[in-house]
Structures are given as C-alpha cells and as structure tokens.
C-alpha positions in Angstrom: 4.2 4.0 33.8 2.2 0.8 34.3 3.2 -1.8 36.2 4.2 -3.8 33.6 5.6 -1.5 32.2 8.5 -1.0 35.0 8.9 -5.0 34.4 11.8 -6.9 32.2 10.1 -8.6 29.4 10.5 -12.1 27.9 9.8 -12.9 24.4 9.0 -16.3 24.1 7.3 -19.0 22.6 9.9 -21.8 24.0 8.2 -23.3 26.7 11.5 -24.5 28.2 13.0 -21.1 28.2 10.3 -19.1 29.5 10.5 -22.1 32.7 13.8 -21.6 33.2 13.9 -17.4 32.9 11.1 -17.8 35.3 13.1 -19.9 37.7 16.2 -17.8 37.8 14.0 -14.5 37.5 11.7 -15.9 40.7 15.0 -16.5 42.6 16.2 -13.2 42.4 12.4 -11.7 43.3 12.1 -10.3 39.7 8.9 -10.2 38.5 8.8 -10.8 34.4 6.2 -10.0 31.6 5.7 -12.7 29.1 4.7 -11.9 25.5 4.5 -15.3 23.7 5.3 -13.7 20.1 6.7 -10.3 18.7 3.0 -9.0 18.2 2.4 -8.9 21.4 5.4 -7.2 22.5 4.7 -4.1 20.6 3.5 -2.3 23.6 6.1 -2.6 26.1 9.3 -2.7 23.6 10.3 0.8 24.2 9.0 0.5 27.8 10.7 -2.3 29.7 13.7 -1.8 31.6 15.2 -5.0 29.9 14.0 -7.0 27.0 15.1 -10.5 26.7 14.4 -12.4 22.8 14.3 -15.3 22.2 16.9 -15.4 19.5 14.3 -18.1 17.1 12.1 -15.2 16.9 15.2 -12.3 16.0 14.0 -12.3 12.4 10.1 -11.5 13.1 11.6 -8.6 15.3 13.0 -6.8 13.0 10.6 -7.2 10.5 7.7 -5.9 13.5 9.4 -4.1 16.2 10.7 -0.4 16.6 14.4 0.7 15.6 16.9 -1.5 18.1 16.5 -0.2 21.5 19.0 0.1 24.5 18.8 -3.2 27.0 18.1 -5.9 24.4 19.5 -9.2 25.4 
C-alpha cells in the first residue's frame, strides 16, 4: 500500500473547502490527499481509509467511480 494510499482523501474543486479540511485535518496531524475532480480519484477510491466528496461533484461520481464503497463521507 502506498503512502497515499493509507491517506483519507478529499475530493474537491472548492477552494474554500479543501482550506478548511486542510486546517482541521493539519490540527489533528492528519495528512490528506487531494484529487481536484472525480477523474483523478479513480485510483485511490477503493484505497483510502476515508473518502470525503464534495457533495457539487456527487453526480460525476456516480457516473465515474466504482460501486459505493464503505467510509464515504
């Protein structure tokens, strides 16, 4: 497992919410992977521990990503 890999990952293009996951994220030490749009969250979807969407890109998930998956906030 890669490194990012064993990481929660954001999916954003919201500038303001990838600051303040970041914030919150660095004050509890928790390293995140950012993935600016669906596409390029193909690759760690079924990987992450935790996989937080940004709920303006919901409908490009399911037309791009895996079956749901366990940990999707």
């Amino acid at each position: 497992m890669s490194n990012a890999a064993a990481r929660p990952l954001l999916i954003t293009a919201d500038s303001a919410l990838q600051d303040a996951v970041l914030a919150v994220a660095g004050e509890a030490e928790v390293e995140i992977v950012v993935a600016p749009e669906v596409g390029a969250a193909v690759g760690l979807w079924s990987v992450a521990p935790l996989v937080l969407l940004d709920a303006a890109l919901a409908p490009a998930a399911v037309r791009t990503l895996p079956v749901p998956r366990p940990g999707l906030v």
